[in-house]
C-alpha positions in Angstrom: 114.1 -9.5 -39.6 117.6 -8.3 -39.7 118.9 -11.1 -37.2 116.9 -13.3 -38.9 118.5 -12.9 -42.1 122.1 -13.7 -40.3 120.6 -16.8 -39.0 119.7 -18.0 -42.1 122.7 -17.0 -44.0 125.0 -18.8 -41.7 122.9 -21.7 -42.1 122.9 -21.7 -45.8 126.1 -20.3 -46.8 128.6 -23.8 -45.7 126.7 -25.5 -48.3 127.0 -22.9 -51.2 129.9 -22.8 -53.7 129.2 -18.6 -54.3 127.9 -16.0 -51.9 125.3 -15.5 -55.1 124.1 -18.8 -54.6 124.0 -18.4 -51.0 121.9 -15.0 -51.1 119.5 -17.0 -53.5 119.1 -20.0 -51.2 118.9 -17.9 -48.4 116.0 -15.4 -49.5 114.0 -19.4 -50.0 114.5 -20.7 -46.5 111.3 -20.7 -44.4 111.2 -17.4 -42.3 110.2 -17.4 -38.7 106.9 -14.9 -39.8 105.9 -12.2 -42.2 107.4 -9.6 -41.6 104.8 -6.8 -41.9 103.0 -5.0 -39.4 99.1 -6.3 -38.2 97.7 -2.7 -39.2 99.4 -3.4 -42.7 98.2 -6.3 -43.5 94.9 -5.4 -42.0 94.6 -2.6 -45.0 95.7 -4.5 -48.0 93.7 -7.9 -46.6 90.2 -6.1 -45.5 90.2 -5.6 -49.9 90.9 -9.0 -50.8 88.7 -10.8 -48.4 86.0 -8.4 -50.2 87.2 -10.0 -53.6 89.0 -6.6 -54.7 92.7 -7.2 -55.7 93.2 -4.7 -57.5 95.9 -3.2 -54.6 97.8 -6.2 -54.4 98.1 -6.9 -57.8 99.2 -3.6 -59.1 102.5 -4.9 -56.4 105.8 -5.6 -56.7 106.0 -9.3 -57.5 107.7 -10.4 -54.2 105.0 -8.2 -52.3 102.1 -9.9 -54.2 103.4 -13.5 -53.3 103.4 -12.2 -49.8 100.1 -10.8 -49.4 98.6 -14.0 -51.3 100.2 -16.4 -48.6 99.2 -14.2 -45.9 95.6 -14.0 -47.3 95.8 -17.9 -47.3 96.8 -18.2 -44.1 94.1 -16.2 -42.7 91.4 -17.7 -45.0 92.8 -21.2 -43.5 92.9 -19.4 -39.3 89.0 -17.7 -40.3 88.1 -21.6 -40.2 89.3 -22.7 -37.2 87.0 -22.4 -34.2 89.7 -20.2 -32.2 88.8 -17.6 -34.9 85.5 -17.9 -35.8 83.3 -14.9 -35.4 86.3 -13.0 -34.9 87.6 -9.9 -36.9 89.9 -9.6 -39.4 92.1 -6.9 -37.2 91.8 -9.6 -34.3 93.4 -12.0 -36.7 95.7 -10.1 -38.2 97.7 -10.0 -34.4 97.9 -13.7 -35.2 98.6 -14.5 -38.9 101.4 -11.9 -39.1 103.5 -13.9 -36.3 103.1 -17.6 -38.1 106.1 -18.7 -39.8 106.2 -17.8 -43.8 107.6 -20.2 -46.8 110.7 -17.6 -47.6 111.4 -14.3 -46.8 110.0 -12.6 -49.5 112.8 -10.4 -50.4 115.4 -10.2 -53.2 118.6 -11.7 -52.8 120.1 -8.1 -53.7 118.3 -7.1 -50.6 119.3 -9.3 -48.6 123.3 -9.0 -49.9 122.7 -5.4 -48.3 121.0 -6.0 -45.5 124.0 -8.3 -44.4 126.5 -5.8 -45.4 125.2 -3.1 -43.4 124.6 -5.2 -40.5 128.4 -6.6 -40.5 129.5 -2.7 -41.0 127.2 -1.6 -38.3 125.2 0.9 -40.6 121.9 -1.5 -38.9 122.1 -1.2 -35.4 121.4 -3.7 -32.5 117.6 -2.4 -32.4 117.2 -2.8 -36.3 117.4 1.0 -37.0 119.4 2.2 -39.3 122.3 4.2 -37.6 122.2 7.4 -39.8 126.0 8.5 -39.6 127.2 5.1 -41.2 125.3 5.4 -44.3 126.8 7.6 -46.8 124.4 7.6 -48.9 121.6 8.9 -46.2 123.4 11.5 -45.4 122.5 13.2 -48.7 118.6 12.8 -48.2 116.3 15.2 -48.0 115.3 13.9 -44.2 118.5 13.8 -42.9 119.0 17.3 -43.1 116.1 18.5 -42.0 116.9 16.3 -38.6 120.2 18.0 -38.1 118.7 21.3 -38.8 116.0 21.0 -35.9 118.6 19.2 -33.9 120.9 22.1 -34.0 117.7 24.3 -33.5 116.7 22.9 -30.5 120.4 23.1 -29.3 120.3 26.7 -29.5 
């Protein structure tokens, strides 16, 4: 997603009078999928398909628009005779890897993913790279790893 995100932004920004107006445009363009894991759409889908969307509706709003488009994608793939009689898990493989309308993410969130991927705080395998982010440092988690780190030293 992260490298995605660049890709886009370079596309959009030439065109934009602010970076504002460039996050806003950029967090609109089509994105290459959804970008969401099979097993997690599986668990929020499997409800809806049963007509319960009680789950997805008590979502963030960006979230919601997500999982609706997804769940109309797959009602649209259940159709098709590639996919009929198949399972919604099987599907799910597919539907998360065809291209979405936008990225589904605000353009705050997208402002700091592109800042920490030009200050290297996002490495080159999408992970954050813990040492470069301040404000990780003070979590909870973060200590706990360099405690057992320097346990297992010993």
């Amino acid at each position: 997603m992260h490298r995605d995100i660049i890709e886009a932004y370079k596309a959009v920004a030439p065109f934009c009078w602010t970076q504002h107006e460039a996050y806003e445009r950029l967090v609109k363009q089509p994105a290459p999928r959804y970008y969401v894991t099979p097993k997690q759409a599986y668990q929020v889908l499997l409800p809806m398909m049963k007509g319960d969307f009680e789950m997805v509706n008590m979502m963030l709003p960006l979230r919601r628009k997500m999982y609706y488009t997804l769940f109309d994608e797959v009602t649209k793939m259940i159709e098709k005779p590639s996919f009929r009689n198949k399972s919604l898990r099987y599907i799910m493989q597919f539907a998360v890897l065809r291209p979405a309308p936008e990225f589904f993410i605000s353009a705050e969130r997208a402002k700091h993913l592109r800042i920490w991927l030009k200050n290297g705080v996002i490495g080159a395998d999408g992970r954050i790279v813990e040492d470069k982010l301040p404000s990780y440092r003070n979590t909870r988690e973060y200590q706990r790893k360099k405690v057992s780190k320097h346990k297992q030293i010993k």
